[in-house]
N, C-alpha and C positions, 0 to 999 in steps of 0.2 A: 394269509396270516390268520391264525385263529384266535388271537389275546389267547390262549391260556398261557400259563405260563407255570416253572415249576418251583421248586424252594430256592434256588439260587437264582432265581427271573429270569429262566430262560425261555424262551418259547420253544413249545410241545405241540405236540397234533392232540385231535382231538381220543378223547376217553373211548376203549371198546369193549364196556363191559359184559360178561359172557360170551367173549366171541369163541367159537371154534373151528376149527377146518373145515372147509367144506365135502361133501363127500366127493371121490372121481367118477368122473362122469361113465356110465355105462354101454355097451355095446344095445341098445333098444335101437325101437324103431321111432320116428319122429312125424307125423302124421301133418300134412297140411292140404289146403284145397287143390291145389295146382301140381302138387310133389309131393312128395315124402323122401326123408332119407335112411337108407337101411345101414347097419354096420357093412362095410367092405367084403366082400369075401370075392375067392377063385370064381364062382358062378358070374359076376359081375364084367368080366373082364372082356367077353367076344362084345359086347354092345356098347360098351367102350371104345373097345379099336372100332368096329364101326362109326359110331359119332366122330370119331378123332380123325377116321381115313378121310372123313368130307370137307376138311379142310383144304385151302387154296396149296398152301407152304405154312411152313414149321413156325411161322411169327408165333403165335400163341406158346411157342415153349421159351421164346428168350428171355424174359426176366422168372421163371421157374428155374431152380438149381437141378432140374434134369428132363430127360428128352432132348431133342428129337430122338425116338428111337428107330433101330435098324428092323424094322420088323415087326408082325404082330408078337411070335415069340417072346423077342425080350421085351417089349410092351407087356406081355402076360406073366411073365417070370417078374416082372418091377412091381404089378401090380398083386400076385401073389407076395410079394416081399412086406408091402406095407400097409397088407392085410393083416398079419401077424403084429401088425406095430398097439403096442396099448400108449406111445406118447410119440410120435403125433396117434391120435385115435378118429382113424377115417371112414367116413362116412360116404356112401355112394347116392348122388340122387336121381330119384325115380321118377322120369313122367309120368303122372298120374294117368293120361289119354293115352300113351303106347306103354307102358309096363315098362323099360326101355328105361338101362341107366345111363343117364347125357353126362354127367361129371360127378367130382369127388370133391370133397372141401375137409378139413380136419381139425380137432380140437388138438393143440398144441400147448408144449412147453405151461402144462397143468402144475400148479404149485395150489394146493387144497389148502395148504397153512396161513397162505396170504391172499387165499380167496382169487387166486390171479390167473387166468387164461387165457391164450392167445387161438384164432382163427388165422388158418394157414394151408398150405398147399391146398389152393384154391384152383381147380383145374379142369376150366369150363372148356365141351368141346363146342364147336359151331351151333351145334343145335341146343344149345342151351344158354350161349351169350344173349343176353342183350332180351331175357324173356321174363315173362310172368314169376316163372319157377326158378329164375337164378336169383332174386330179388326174394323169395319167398323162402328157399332155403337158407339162406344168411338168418332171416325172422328165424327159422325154426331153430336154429343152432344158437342164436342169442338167446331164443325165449328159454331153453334147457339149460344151460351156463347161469343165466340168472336166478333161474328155478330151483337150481341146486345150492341156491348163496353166494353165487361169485362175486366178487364189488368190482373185479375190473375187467373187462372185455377189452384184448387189444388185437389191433392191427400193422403189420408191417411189410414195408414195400421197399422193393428199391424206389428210391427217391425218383430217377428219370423214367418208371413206368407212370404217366400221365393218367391211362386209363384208371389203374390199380388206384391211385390218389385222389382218383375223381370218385369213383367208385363208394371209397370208404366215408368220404364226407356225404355223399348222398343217404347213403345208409344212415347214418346220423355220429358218427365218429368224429371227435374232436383230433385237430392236428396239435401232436405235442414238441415237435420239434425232428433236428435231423441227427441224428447218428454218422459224425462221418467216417469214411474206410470202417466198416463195421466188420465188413463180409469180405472174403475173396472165394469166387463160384466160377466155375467155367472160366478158368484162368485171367479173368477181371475183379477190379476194386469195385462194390457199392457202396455207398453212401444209405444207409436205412432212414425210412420217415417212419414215425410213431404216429399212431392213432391209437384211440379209446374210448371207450364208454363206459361210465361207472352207474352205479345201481341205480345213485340217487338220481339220473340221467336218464334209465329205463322206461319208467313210466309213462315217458309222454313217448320215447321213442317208438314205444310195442303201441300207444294208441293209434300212434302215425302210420305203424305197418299195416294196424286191423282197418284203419279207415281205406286206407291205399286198397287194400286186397277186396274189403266188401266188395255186394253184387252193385250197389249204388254208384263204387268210382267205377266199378265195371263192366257194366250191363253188358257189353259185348265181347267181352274182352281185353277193350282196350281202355284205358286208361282216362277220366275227364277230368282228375288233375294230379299232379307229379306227387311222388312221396317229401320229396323237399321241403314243394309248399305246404304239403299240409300238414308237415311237421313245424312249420314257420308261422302256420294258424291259431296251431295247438298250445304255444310256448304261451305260460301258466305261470305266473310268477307269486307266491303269498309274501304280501310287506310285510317286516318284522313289527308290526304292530297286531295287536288281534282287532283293532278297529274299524280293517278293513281291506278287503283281500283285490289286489290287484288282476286284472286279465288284458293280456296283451296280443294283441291282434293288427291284421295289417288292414288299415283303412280300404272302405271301399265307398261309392258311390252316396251309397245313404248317410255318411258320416258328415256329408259335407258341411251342413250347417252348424254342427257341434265343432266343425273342425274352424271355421271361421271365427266362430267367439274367441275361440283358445290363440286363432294365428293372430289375431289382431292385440289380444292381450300380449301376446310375444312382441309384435311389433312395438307394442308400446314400451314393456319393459325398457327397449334397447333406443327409444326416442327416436324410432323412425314409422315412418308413410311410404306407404306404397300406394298402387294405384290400385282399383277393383280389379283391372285388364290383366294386369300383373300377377295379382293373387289367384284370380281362376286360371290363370297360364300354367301357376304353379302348381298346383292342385289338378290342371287335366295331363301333365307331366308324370306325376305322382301315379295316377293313374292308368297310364297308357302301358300296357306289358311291352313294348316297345323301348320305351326310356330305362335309361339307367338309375330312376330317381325310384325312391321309394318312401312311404310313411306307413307307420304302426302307431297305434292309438290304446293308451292304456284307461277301462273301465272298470268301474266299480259292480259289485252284483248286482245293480237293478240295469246298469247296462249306460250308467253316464260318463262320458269321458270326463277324464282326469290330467288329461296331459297326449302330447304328441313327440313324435322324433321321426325327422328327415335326414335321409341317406343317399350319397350318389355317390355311386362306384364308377372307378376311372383305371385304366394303365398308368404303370410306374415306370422309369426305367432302370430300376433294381429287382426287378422283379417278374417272373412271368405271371403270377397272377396278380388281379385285380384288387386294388386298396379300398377299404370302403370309408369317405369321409362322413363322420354325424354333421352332417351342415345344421339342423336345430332341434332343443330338444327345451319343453317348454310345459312345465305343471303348473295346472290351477292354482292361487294363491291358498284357496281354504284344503289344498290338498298337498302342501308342501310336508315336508318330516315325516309324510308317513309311507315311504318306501317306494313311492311313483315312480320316480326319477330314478334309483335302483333299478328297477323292472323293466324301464325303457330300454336303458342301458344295457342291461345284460340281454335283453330279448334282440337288441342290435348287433351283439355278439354272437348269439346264435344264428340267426338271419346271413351274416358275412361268414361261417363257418358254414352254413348249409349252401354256401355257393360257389367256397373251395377261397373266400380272399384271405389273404395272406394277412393281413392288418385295418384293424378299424382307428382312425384317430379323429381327433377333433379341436378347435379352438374356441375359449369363450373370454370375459373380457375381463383386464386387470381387477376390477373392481367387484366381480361377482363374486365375493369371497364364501359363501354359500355354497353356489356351485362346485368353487373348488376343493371345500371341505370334501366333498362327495367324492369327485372324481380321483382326489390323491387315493381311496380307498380302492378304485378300480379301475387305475392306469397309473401307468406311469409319466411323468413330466420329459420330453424330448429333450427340452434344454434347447430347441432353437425359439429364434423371435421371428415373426411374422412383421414383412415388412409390404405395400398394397399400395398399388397406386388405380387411380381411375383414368382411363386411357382413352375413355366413348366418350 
């Protein structure tokens, strides 16, 4: 909801004054460390069917609306065909180390008017899954889409391609819901998932890719820590106050005594004791990349916490991914009202989206009518009642 509203009190989106179309995207080249992606053409096509012939079996074409092909020929005749395409407008990428095109990926279903473009036939062959430069083409194809003004980058999948779903949240794409019977392809029903990224979304995404890519995460080429996380480091939140700009991060080691003051204020709010044994249990739990439990810690610029929130993600059985419960979330007294507990929240949001769950919920107690002001703004109420008994 945005409170505006219009002469007859209705609610409106927000005002876009000056907007204009944005321009369509061009046939250039897109330049990155690991890859680059050239426009499609005929020339691209024999190191294609090579990449593609190294495959086991044809798995890799079944949720794509076409392939397996009978041959390199009509492989070469398909890929001459949507060369010529300016909507999907495809792209071949390049490895930078053999010159050598390993796959195709395409800016799709382009609407300039509404700023709106989709990334589509995405068509990694073996030697290009699962690398450096499949990860780094996507960066280069978002950074140009956004470059050009677009405000929504989106993604879609059949729903039971797992990898495809997993894929797109890592990249940092939000899941917006499911499309059912959308499609019929290859003489079956899909069901489409929605994913997106919008503009206001971009900033920290593309700092997430530069960090991920530098020679720092990568001295060797491989990897010392996941784009996920460190797009789950990055998450940046400013309180609607200008009194004081929120940064929200996932706790670590040296936190811990800042984090103590705050958990013991928690405990108190809610008139309970624990024991010391308990509390560092909790706290080396929190910590352990092992456990399913996690804390982020919201500071102000000179670097004081302000508040925490713990999360433990568990199976459902409505579900095949993971739930993330907020078990506590817990601000400073002289830091309340000004966006903390927002920040928390929403940075918990992103955290459970960067790791594909399906739903964040939580419970807090009749009487914290504070809290719940907050929350009706950023969830919904389930309407069931929590019923507990102690059983040890």
């Amino acid at each position: 909801m945005t409170g505006i509203t219009n002469e007859f009190q209705q609610p409106i989106g927000n005002a876009l004054p000056g907007w204009q179309p944005c321009p369509r995207p061009e046939r250039i080249v897109l330049q990155g460390k690991y890859c680059h992606l050239e426009p499609l053409t005929h020339n691209h096509a024999d190191s294609l069917w090579a990449a593609w012939s190294t495959a086991e079996d044809d798995r890799g074409w079944t949720y794509l609306n076409v392939g397996p092909f009978d041959g390199q020929q009509q492989f070469v005749d398909f890929i001459d065909t949507i060369a010529r395409s300016h909507d999907p407008l495809h792209y071949a990428v390049i490895d930078e180390l053999t010159g050598k095109a390993v796959g195709t990926l395409a800016l799709m279903r382009i609407d300039p008017a509404n700023g709106v473009v989709e990334v589509g036939f995405v068509m990694y062959s073996p030697w290009l899954q699962r690398t450096v430069q499949a990860t780094e083409a996507h960066f280069l194809l978002m950074k140009y889409a956004f470059g050009l003004g677009y405000r929504r980058y989106e993604w879609k999948c059949d729903s039971l391609n797992a990898p495809s779903r997993h894929a797109a949240i890592r990249l940092g794409f939000r899941y917006e819901g499911l499309f059912r019977q959308a499609v019929v392809y290859k003489q079956r029903t899909r069901d489409t998932a929605w994913f997106s990224i919008l503009d206001s979304e971009w900033p920290t995404i593309e700092q997430a890719f530069e960090r991920w890519l530098s020679v720092e995460n990568m001295p060797d080429g491989a990897q010392k820590l996941g784009l996920s996380q460190i797009r789950e480091n990055l998450v940046s939140v400013r309180a609607p106050t200008t009194r004081q700009t929120v940064q929200v991060r996932a706790l670590d080691a040296s936190d811990y005594a800042a984090w103590r003051v705050l958990w013991q204020g928690y405990l108190s709010f809610y008139n309970t004791q624990l024991s010391d044994e308990l509390s560092q249990l909790t706290w080396q739990r929190m910590c352990d990349p092992a456990e399913p439990m996690f804390a982020l810690g919201a500071f102000d610029e000179q670097g004081k916490m302000l508040g925490f929130t713990h999360m433990v993600y568990h199976r459902g059985t409505w579900s095949a991914d993971d739930h993330c419960y907020l078990e506590d979330l817990f601000t400073a007294p002289e830091s309340r009202g000004k966006g903390v507990g927002r920040a928390l929240i929403e940075a918990v949001y992103q955290h459970a989206q960067a790791r594909g769950s399906q739903r964040v919920y939580w419970h807090t107690h009749e009487t914290n009518a504070a809290g719940q002001a907050l929350y009706d703004k950023l969830a919904d109420k389930s309407g069931f009642i929590q019923y507990q008994k102690d059983v040890k």
